[in-house]
RODRENRO-24387 format. One record per residue (C-alpha): x, y, z; residue in three letters. Coordinates in steps of 0.25 Angstrom, whole numbers, plus 5000, padded with zeros to 4 digits. Layout:
% residues N
XYZALA;...
END
This chain:
% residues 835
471449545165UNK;470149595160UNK;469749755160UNK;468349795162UNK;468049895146UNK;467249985145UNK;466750015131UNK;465250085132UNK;463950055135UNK;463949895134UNK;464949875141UNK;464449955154UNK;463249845154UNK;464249755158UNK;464749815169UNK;463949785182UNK;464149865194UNK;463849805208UNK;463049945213UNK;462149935205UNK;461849785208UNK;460549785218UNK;461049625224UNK;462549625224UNK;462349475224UNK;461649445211UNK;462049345201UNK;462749255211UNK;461849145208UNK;461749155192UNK;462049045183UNK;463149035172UNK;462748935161UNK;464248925160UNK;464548835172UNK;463448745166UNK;464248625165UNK;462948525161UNK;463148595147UNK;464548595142UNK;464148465135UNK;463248525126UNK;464348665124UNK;464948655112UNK;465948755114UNK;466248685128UNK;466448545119UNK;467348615110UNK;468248685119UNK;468548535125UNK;468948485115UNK;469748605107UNK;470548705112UNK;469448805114UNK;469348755127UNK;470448855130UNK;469548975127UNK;468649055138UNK;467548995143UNK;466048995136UNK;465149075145UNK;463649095146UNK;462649195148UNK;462349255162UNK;461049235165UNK;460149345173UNK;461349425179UNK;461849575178UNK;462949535169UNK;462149445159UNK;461949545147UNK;463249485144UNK;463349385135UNK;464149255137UNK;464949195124UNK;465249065121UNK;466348995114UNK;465348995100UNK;464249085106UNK;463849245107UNK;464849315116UNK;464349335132UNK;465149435137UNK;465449395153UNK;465649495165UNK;466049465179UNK;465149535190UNK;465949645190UNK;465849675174UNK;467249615171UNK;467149545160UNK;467649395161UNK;468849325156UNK;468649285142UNK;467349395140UNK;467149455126UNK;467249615126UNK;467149695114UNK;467149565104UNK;468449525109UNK;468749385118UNK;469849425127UNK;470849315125UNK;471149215138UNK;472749225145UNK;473749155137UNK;472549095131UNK;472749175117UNK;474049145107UNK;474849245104UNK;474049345093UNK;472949265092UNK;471349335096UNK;470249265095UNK;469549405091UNK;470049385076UNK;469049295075UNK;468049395080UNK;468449515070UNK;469749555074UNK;471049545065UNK;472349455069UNK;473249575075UNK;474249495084UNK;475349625083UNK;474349715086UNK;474549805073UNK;473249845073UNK;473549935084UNK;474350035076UNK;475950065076UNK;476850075089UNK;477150205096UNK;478250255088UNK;479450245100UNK;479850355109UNK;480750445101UNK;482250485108UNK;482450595111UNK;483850625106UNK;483950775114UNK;484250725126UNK;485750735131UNK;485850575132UNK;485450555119UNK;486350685113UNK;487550625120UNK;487450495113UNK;487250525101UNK;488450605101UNK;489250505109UNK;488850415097UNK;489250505086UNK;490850525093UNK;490850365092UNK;490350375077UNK;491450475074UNK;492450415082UNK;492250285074UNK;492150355060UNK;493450435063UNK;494150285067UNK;493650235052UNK;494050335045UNK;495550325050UNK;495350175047UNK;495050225032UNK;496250315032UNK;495450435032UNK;496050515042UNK;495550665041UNK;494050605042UNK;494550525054UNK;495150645062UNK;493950725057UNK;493050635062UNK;493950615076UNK;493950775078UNK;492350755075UNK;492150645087UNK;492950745095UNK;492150845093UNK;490850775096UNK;491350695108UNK;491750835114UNK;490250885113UNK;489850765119UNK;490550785132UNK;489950915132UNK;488550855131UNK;488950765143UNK;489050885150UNK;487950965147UNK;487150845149UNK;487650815164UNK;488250675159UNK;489750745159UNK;490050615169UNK;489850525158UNK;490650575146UNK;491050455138UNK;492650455140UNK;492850335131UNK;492250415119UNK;493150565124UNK;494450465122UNK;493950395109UNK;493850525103UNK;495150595107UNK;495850465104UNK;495250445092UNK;495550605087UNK;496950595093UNK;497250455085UNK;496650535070UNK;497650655075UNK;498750555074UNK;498250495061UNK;498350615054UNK;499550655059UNK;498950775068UNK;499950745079UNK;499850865089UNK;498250835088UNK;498550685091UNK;499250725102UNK;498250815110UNK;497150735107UNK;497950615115UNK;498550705124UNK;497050745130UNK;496850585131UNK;498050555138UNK;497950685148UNK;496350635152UNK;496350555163UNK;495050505161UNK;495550415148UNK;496250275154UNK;497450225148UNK;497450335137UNK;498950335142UNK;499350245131UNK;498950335119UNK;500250415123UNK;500750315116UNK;499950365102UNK;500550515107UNK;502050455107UNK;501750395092UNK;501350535089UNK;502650595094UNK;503350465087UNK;502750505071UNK;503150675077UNK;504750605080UNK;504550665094UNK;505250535100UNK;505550595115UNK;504050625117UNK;503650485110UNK;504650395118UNK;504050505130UNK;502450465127UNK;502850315124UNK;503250305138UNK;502050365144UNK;501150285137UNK;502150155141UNK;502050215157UNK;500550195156UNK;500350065148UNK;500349945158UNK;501149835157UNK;499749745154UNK;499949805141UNK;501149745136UNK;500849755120UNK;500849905121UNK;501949935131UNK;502849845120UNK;502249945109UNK;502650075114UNK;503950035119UNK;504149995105UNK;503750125099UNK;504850185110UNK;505950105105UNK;505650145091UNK;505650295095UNK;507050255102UNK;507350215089UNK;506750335081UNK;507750425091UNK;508950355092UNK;508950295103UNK;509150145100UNK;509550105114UNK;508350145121UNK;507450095108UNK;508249955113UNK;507849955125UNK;506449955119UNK;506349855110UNK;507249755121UNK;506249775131UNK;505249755119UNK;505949605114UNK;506049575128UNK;504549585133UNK;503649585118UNK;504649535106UNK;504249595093UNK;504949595078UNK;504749765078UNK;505449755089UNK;506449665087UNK;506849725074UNK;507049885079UNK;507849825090UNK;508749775082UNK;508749905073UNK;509249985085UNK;510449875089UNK;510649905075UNK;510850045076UNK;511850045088UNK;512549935079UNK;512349825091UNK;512749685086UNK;512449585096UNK;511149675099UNK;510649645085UNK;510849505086UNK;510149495098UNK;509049585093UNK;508849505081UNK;508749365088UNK;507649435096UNK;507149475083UNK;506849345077UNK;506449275090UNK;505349355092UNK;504049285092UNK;502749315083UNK;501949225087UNK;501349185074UNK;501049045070UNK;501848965059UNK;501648945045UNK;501448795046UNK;500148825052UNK;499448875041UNK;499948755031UNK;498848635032UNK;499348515037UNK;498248415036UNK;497148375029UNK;496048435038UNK;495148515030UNK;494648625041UNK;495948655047UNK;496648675032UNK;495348765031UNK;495748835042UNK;497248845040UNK;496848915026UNK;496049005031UNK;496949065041UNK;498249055031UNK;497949185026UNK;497049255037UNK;497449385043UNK;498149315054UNK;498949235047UNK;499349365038UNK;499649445051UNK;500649335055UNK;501349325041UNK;501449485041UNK;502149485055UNK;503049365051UNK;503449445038UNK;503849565048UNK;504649495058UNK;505349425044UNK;505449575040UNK;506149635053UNK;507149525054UNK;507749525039UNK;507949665041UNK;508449645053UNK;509349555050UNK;509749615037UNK;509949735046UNK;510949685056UNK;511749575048UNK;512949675043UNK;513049735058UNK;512849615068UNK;514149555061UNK;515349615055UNK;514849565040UNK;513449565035UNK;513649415031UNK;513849375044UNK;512649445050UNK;511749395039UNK;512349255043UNK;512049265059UNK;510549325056UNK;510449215046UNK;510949125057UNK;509849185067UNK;508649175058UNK;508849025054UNK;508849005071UNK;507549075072UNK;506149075068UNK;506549155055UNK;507249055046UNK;506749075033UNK;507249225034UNK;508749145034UNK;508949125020UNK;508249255016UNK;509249335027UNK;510449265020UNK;509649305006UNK;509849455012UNK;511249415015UNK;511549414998UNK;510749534996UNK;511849615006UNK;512949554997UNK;512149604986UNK;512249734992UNK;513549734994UNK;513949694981UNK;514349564982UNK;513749474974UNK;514549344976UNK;514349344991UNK;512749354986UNK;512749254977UNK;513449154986UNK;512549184997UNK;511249174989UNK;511749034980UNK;511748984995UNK;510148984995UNK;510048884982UNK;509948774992UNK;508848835001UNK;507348824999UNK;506648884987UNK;506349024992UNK;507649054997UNK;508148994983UNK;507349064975UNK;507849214982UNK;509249174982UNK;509049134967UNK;508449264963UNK;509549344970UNK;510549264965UNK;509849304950UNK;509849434953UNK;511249444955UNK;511749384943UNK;510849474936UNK;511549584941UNK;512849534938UNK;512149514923UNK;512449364926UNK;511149314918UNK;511249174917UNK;511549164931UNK;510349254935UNK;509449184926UNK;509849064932UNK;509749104946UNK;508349154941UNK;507949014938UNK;508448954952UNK;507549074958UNK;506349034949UNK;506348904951UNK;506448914966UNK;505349004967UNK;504549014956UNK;503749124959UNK;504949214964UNK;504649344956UNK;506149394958UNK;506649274952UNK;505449284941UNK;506049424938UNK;507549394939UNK;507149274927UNK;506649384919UNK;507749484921UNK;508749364917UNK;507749334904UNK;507549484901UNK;509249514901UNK;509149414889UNK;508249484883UNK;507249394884UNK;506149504888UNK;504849404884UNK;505249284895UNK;505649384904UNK;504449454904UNK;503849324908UNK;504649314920UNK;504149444924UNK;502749424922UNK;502849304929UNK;503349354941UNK;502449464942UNK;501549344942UNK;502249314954UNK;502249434961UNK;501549544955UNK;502149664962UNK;503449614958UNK;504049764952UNK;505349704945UNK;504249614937UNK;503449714932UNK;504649804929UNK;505649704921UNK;504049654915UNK;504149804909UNK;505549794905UNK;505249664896UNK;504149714889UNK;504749854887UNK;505949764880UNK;504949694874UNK;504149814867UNK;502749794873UNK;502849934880UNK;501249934883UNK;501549804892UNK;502849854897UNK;502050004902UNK;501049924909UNK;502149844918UNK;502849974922UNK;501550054924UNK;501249934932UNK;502449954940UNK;502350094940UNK;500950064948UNK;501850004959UNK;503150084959UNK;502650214957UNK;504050284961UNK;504850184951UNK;505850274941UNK;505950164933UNK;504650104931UNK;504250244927UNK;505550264918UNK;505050144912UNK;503650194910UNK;504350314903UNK;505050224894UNK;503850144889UNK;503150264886UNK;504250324878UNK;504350204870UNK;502850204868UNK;503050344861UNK;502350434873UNK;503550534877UNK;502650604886UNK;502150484895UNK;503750444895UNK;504050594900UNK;502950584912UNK;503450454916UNK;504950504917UNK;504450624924UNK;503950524935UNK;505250444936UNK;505850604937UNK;504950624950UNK;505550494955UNK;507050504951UNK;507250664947UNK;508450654945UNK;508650524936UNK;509650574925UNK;509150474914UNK;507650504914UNK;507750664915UNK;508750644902UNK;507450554897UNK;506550654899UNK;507450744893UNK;507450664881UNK;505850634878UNK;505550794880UNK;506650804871UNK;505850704861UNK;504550794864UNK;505350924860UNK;505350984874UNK;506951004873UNK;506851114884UNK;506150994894UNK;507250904888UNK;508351004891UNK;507850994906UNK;507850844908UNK;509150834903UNK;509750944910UNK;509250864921UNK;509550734918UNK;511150784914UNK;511150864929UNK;510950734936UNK;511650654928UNK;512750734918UNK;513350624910UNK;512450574902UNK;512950594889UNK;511550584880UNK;511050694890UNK;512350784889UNK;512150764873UNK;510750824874UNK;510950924881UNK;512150974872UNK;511350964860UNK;510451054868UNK;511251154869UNK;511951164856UNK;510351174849UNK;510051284858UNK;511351344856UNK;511951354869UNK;513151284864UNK;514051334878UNK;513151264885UNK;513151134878UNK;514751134881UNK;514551094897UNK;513850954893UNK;514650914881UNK;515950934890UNK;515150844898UNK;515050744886UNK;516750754885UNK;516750694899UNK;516050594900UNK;516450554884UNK;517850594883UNK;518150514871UNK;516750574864UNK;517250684854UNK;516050734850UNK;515650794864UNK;517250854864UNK;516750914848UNK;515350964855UNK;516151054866UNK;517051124855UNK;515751124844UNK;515151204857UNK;516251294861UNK;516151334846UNK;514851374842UNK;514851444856UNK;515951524850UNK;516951494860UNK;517951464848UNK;519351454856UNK;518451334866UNK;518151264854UNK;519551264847UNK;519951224862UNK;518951104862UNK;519251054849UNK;520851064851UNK;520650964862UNK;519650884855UNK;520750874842UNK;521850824853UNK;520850714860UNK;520550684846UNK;521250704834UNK;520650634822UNK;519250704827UNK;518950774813UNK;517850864817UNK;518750924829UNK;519850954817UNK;518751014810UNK;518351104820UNK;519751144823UNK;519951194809UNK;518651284809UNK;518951324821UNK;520451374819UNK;520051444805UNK;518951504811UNK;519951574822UNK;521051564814UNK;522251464822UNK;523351414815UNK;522951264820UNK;522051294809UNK;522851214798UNK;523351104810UNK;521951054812UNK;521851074796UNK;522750974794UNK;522450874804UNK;521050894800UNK;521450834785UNK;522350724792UNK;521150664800UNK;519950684787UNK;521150624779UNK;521450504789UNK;519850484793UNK;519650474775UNK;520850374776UNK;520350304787UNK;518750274781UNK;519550244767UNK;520250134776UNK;518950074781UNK;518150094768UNK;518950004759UNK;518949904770UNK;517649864774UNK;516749954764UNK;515849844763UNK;515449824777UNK;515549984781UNK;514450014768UNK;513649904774UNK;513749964790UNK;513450094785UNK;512250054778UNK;511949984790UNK;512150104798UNK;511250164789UNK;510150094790UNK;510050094803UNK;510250244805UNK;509050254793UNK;508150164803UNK;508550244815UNK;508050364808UNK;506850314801UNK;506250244815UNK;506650364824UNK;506650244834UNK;507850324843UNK;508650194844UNK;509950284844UNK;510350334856UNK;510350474860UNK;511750494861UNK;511850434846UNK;511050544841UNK;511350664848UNK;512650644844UNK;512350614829UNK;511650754831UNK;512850814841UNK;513850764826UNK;513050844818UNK;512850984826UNK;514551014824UNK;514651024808UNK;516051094804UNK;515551214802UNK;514351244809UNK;514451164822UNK;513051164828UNK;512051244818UNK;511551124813UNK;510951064824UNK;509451044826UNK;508651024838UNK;507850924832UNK;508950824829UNK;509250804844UNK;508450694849UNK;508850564856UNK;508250434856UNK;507650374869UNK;508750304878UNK;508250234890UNK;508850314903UNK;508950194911UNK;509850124901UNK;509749974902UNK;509549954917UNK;508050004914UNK;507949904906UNK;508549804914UNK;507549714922UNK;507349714936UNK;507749574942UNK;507049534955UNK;508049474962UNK;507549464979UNK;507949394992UNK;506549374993UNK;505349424985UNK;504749504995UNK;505849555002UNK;506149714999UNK;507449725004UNK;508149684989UNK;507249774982UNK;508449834976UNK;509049714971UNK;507849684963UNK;507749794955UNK;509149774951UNK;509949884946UNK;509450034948UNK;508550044935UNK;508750224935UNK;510150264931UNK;511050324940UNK;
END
């Protein structure tokens, strides 16, 4: 529709008023040119709308001849512009105004003017007319918009809290759970300032308590856990927040408050429906566990039957039979344990997953989900129901029958009827590691050469059991052979790989067994007895740096273990670095404080750095726990004769006379002590018995003639004369054995001296310590002056290995099965620590 514009003085011309008109009726009979028909021939803008589309434009229009409205002009299609007016003064459909054609309806495309032809520019989204009105701001002061905004923040805070419990972050999570508390509480209360109490968001109130009564829990805030459920549970508003007294009974469980948690795991069982069955069956679980927690195994029975009756699980299943166990019911455990293995767990077979055709798609497929997460789900379950019975049934075999064999033999009878066969032979397996236990060997070995028939996994554990044992008989060639039977079974059997090399390495054959080793760490790489006896062969070997790097190896996985670190300590000793040696044996002390060998160790390195005070201490220590060891009772004599607290000395070398009777030199030391302590008559005492135990001792004599003179006794001239006898039948005696073999003793003795020269040069410590200490102890007593000759600085003793040989000995890796823990005994062989 057309409006009438006014825009000055031109266009008021246009405009005709009837009031001013003196014949209203003028004009009626005027002529417009453009009806003329007679002329369109000649119109060539009529000619060329026919045959083009500007025949869809408006119409050409003429002048008005001799009328009030002809000052305006008419336009043609190619002509001037006429403007038109009705005989009102509207202007016409189609008219020019202003320059502009106004366009026809749905005449016009979309963007296009016929102005721009006129002067205009193309403008189809209007830019020209400047940018939008900016929009209408929010007004974020109002309580709507206040009450949101915090309603948005408790939900952010409530979500950060969850994630950083998720991270294991658990004083941010609470912080941020006391934080949404806070803010959901100053939300209610702008609810009610606002009028809008009736709609306080009662999902977001019990997110926010649960949530902080949850992060309580997690950091062991239980009397805060507890009030924050307690207000959940108590408002009546909250539906089904019964069922977190169930969270409220764990609390009470982890606080051994088993009356109040049997107490709340009934409530929350009274107001769980039977539609949920999952849940009921969990929390009557939990109450036959606190049963069992107090005692009470008939009512944690009637538990888990009610349990193996309605929902069957292995958890169950298993702590059922643990409580016929425990009031020593054998008819019950049978019947327990053939509920045990029937139960169902409803996961697909093995076969499945193994393509059988030649369909490309579906072997796609089936090797795709061979290792999914599902797949792994149902392996894990498998491996725990596999777990609970072997226990189970190692657990119940000596009590159901009236000897274990026998109840291994029914439990192995049960298995093979069952969905459990394979875990058969690995049960009669078990059934020769109890004879093991026990101490009988034969019974083991006959029960485990009865496996030599059976597939190759069974084969190949019996073999390396059977290895072990020979190995601990010190029956090499049958362990080494065994080994073989093992190896050749199951190649890749680490245990068997390792029991090879302990055979190889008894025979000193320390290369080929370190290959062995090596190539069962190839195996299996966390296999400890590997790395270990790996250590042990290049230690033997001499390449020490290789031999550090396995044990610090191993020391990265068994931080606790005395002997990788006593074995650390002794690679460093051997590389000539006492202080690294003494920091590793200080570990082994903060494991084993009170290991006899490696404080008397320690006591020997601080006594090769000088520190005989620290030195004094270890072996104090080391003879308190353990007092007869005779190198430590040496030292500490020695001790005290240098520091000239010869009394004191007396005590251990009267502990030397009893664990050496037939030692004479520990008998002479006692005497020697007795005298330079100036208890004369003790002395003469000593050495009276000494000459009776044995009479051709020349030193005693000798002693007993200073001893007499100097007090003046008549047995003076007695012990005289015996003295002469045996110096006179000891000269006759060399005389003897001189003239007879000369030749060979000059070339013994000059052997002897050699090597003592060699020993001396090289101060490699090859002899031992009792060696030297008693070379020293020989020359402290002289005839006159016992003990004023002796020097601090001649007592030193070479290293000796604590552990003795069994350190050295190689681990072997004997197992019922490679994975299975419960023969981690028997694989590391014999305790490696002294006693």
């Amino acid at each position: 529709m057309s409006l009438l514009r006014l825009s000055g003085q031109g266009e008021m011309e246009n405009v005709h008023l009837a009031l001013e008109e003196d014949d209203l009726y003028s004009g009626y009979n005027d002529y417009n040119p453009t009806f003329d028909s007679d002329a369109l021939e000649n119109d060539v803008g009529f000619q060329q709308a026919v045959r083009t589309s500007h025949g869809r434009r408006p119409p050409m229009t003429a002048k008005f001849p001799g009328t009030a409205i002809g000052a305006r002009p008419l336009a043609s299609s190619f002509g001037s512009r006429i403007p038109l007016t009705s005989s009102m003064g509207r202007p016409m459909t189609g008219a020019v105004q202003d320059g502009a054609a106004r366009p026809m309806t749905a005449v016009r495309a979309a963007g296009y003017t016929s102005s721009m032809t006129r002067g205009s520019t193309f403008d189809p989204l209007g830019q020209s007319k400047g940018p939008a009105p900016p929009l209408e701001t929010k007004n974020e002061d109002t309580p709507e918009e206040k009450i949101k905004s915090l309603e948005k923040k408790v939900n952010d805070l409530i979500e950060e809290s969850c994630m950083a419990q998720s991270m294991g972050t658990l004083l941010l999570a609470l912080e941020k759970a006391k934080e949404a508390g806070r803010k959901e509480r100053a939300l209610v209360r702008q609810r009610q300032q606002s009028g809008y109490a009736d709609q306080i968001n009662l999902d977001l109130t019990y997110s926010v308590l649960l949530n902080l009564a949850n992060q309580y829990a997690n950091n062991d805030m239980y009397p805060e856990a507890l009030n924050s459920y307690q207000v959940i549970v108590k408002n009546k508003m909250f539906n089904n927040a019964g069922r977190l007294k169930v969270n409220m009974a764990n609390i009470y469980f982890k606080q051994k408050n088993y009356p109040k948690a049997i107490k709340f795991y009934r409530m929350a069982l009274d107001q769980i429906s039977n539609a949920h069955k999952g849940m009921r069956i969990k929390i009557l679980q939990n109450i036959g566990v606190v049963f069992i927690r107090m005692g009470q195994y008939s009512d944690a029975i009637t538990s888990f039957e009610h349990i193996m009756s309605e929902s069957p699980n292995v958890k169950t299943g298993f702590n059922l039979i643990l409580c016929y166990y425990a009031i020593s019911v054998k008819e019950r455990m049978k019947t327990a344990f053939q509920k045990l293995i029937s139960v169902p767990l409803g996961i697909d077979d093995e076969d499945k997953y193994i393509p059988t055709n030649d369909d490309a798609s579906s072997n796609m497929v089936i090797e795709a989900i061979k290792n999914d997460k599902l797949h792994q789900m149902e392996r894990d379950l498998k491996a725990l129901a596999e777990k609970y019975i072997m226990t189970a049934a190692k657990l119940i075999a000596p009590a159901i029958e009236n000897s274990f064999a026998t109840g291994f033999d029914w439990c192995v009878d049960t298995l093979k009827s069952s969905q459990y066969v394979e875990l058969a032979n690995d049960l009669e397996i078990n059934k020769a590691i109890t004879y093991i236990r026990q101490k009988d060997f034969n019974q083991a070995v006959e029960t485990l050469k009865t496996f030599e028939k059976k597939d190759s996994r069974v084969k190949s554990a019996a073999a390396t059991n059977l290895s072990f044992l020979y190995f601990l008989e010190k029956d090499f060639d049958q362990a080494d052979r065994y080994a073989d039977l093992a190896m050749t079974a199951d190649r890749y059997n680490p245990a068997a790989l390792i029991n090879k090399g302990s055979t190889v390495f008894v025979k000193q054959d320390y290369e080929k067994a370190a290959e062995f080793y090596k190539e069962a760490l190839r195996n299996d790489s966390s296999c400890t007895e590997a790395l270990y006896n790996l250590g042990l062969s290049y230690k033997k070997l001499n390449r020490l740096e290789e031999a550090l790097d396995c044990f610090l190896k191993l020391h990265a996985i068994l931080r606790n273990s005395a002997q990788v670190m006593y074995q650390l300590a002794n690679l460093y000793e051997l590389l000539e670095d006492p202080q690294q040696a003494i920091e590793w044996l200080m570990q082994v002390i903060s494991v084993i404080p009170t290991d006899p060998q490696t404080l008397a160790k320690l006591g020997e390195l601080h006594d090769g750095e000088g520190d005989k005070s620290q030195a004094f201490h270890y072996y104090d220590e080391s003879f308190r726990y353990f007092p007869s060891n005779i190198d430590v009772i040496e030292w500490l004599g020695a001790y005290y004769i240098e520091t000239q607290f010869c009394e004191n000395a007396i005590q251990y070398f009267e502990r030397a006379t009893h664990i050496q009777p037939t030692q004479v030199k520990w008998q002479l030391m006692v005497a020697s002590c007795y005298r330079r302590s100036g208890n004369y008559q003790r002395a003469l005492e000593t050495y009276k018995d000494i000459h009776r135990k044995f009479p051709e001792n020349v030193e005693c004599l000798r002693f007993l003639v200073r001893l007499c003179t100097d007090m003046g006794l008549k047995e003076v001239q007695d012990y005289a004369t015996k003295l002469k006898k045996v110096e006179k039948m000891k000269e006759i005696r060399e005389q003897r054995v001189k003239s007879g073999r000369e030749g060979s003793a000059r070339g013994r003795r000059e052997g002897r001296e050699g090597s003592a020269g060699s020993a001396d040069s090289s101060h490699s410590g090859s002899s031992t310590r009792g060696e030297r200490l008693s070379a020293k102890m020989r020359s402290l007593p002289a005839s006159n002056e016992p003990y004023e000759a002796s020097s601090p600085k001649e007592l030193d003793a070479s290293y000796v290995d604590p552990l003795g040989p069994q350190m050295e000995r190689p681990k072997t890796g004997a197992k019922k099965r490679v994975e299975d823990d419960d023969f981690a005994d028997e694989e590391l062989g014999d305790d490696l620590l002294p006693e």
